[in-house]
N, C-alpha and C positions, 0 to 999 in steps of 0.2 A: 716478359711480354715482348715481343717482336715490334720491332718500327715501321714504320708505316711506309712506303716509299711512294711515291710520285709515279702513275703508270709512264713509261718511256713511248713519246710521242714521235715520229718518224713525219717530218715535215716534207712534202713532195719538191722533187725538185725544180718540178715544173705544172703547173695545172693552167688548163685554159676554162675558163669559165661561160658558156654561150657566148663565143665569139663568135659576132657579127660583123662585115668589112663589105661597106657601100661606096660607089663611085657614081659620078657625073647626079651629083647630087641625093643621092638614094633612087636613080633610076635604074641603075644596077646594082643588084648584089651577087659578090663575089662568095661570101662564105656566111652561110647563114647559122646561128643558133649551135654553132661547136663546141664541146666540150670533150678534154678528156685531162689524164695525169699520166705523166710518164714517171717510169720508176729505176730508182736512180743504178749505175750502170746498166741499163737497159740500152739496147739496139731498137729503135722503133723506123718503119719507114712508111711513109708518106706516100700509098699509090692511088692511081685512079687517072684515067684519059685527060687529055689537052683541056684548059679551058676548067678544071674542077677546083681550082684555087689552092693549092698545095703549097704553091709557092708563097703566094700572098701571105698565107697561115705562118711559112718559113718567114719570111721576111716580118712578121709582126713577133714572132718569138723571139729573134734575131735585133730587134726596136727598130727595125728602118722605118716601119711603118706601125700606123696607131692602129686598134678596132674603132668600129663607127657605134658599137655597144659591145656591153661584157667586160672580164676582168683577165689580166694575165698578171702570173705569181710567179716568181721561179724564188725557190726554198722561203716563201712568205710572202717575198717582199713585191709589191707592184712594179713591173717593167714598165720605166718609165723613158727610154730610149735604148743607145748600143750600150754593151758594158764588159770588162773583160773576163764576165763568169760565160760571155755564151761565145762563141767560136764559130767561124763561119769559113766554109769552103764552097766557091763557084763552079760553074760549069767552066767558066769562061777562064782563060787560062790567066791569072793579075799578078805574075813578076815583073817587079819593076826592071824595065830592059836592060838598065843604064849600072846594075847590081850586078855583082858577080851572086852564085847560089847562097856563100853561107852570109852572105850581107843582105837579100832578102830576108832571110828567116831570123833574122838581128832586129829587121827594123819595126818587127812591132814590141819586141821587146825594149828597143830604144824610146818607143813613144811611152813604156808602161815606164820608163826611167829607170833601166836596170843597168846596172854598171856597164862596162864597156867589158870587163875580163868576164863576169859571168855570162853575157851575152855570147861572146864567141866561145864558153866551155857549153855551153847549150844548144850553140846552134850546131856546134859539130856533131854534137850528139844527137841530136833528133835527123842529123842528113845522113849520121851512121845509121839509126833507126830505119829509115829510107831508101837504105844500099845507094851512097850518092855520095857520102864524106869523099871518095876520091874525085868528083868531081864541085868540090866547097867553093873554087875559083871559077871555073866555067860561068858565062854570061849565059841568061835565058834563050838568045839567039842558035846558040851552038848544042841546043838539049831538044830532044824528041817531045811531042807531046806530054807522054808516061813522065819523063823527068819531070816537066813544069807542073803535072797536080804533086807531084813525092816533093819538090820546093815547096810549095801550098800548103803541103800535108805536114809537113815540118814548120813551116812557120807557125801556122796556128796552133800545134801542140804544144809550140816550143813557148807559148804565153801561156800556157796553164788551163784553160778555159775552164770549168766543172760540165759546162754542154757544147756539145759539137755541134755544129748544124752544118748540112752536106745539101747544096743544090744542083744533082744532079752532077756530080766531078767529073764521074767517067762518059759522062755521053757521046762527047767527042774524040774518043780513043777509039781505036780500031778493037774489033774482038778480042784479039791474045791479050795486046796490053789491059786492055780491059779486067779480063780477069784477074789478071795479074794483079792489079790493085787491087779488088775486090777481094782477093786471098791477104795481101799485105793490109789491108785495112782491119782486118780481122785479126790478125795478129797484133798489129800496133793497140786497136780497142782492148786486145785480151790483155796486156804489155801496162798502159797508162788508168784502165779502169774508166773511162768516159760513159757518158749518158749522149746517147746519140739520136739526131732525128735525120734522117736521112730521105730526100727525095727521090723519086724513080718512077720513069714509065713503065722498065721493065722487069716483068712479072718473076723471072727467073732470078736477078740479081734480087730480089726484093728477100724471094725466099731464101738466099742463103744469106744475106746479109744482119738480118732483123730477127728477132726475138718474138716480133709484136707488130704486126700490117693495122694501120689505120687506112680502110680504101674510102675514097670523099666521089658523092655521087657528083656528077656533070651539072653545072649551073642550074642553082645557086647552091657551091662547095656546103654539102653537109656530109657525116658520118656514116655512109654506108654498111659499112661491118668493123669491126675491132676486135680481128685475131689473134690468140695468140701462136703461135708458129711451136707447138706443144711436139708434133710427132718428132724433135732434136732432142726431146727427155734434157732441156736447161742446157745444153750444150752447141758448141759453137765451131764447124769444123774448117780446118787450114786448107784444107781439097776441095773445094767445088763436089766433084766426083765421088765423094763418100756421103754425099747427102741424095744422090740421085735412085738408087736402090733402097732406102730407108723404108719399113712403111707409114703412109701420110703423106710422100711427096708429092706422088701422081696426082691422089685427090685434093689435096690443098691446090694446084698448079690450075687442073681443073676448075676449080669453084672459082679462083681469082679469076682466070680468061674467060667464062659462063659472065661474072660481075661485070669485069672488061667490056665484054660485049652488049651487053645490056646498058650500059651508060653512053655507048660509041651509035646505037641505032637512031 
């Protein structure tokens, strides 16, 4: 007679449950009635015009901030502020000045109390990850834009996080370096296995980056569409330019700037 077994349960690694987020008393709301689950190594990105609360959404997955209703879980457990399962990268460029590169990318490993020798066998590693180990001493002052998110981009992998979350990193790069990350991010995601939420206003990076577009309509941030990014057939490519010929690309591109525009009028 055969044993019984226990069906095998796949706990998500993040779900929002009708997240609502009210300010100046519940005179505004920022994000109404939101729900979704992300799955885990999954590429998700976050788009939809100025003003659609994407961020907000980031920053409450992230615990900087609370919902005003609703529930967030990430693998069960209630987020109940910051934590070192979830990972955060800004738009804004946050290396400490006064650090040379591989002593940024140490210091959150120093706060998580990890040795001082594993800290710098990790940190080298992940600025090798970054094409930047020959710059490990260099100060923020003396590095390009591109350098200071690949410092960023290194520190917060180098704590392990299980979720990344990205606000926007490249906004402030000029186009080439732009991509340029945009290709290394994809590599590094394919490299470490992360479950990613990634913000973005634009539509182009969104499609090569993500797996899955959550686009949120213009005040009050709800769930406009929730795509999956299907015409990649699961797949995730290192070239920008080999997604552009695909079929699906045009019309997905289409439909998001059609959304786009409809949320902007």
């Amino acid at each position: 007679m055969a044993l019984k077994t226990d069906p095998v349960t796949t706990v998500a690694p993040l779900k929002a449950s009708r997240i609502t987020k009210q300010y100046l008393g519940g005179s505004f709301t920022a994000l109404d009635d939101v729900s979704f689950e992300l799955a885990e190594n999954q590429i998700t990105a976050f788009l939809g015009p100025s003003g659609c609360g994407k961020t907000t959404m980031l920053r409450i997955i992230a615990g900087l901030e609370y919902p005003t209703r609703g529930a967030l879980e990430v693998f069960g457990k209630n987020v109940k502020g910051p934590g070192p399962d979830r990972g955060m990268i800004f738009q804004a460029y946050t290396s400490f000045p006064w650090l040379t590169a591989v002593k940024n990318v140490e210091y959150g490993m120093k706060i998580l109390g990890i040795s001082a020798a594993e800290r710098r066998e990790r940190a080298m590693n992940f600025l090798k990850l970054v094409h930047l180990d020959k710059f490990a001493d260099s100060y923020p002052a003396s590095m390009s834009g591109g350098m200071k998110q690949r410092v960023a981009l290194a520190r917060t992998l180098a704590q392990n996080p299980t979720i990344l979350l990205m606000d926007e990193p490249f906004g402030a790069l000029d186009a080439q370096v732009r991509w340029e990350m945009q290709e290394l991010m994809i590599e590094l995601i394919e490299r470490e296995k992360k479950t990613v939420v990634a913000i973005t206003h634009d539509i182009e990076e969104a499609i090569y980056l993500a797996d899955r577009i959550i686009f949120f309509s213009r005040q009050p941030g709800r769930i406009k569409a929730d795509i999956p990014v299907s015409f990649k057939g699961g797949k995730r490519f290192k070239r920008k330019e080999e997604l552009l010929d695909l079929p699906g690309y045009g019309e997905l591109e289409r439909d998001l700037f059609s959304m786009m525009r409809e949320e902007i009028k």
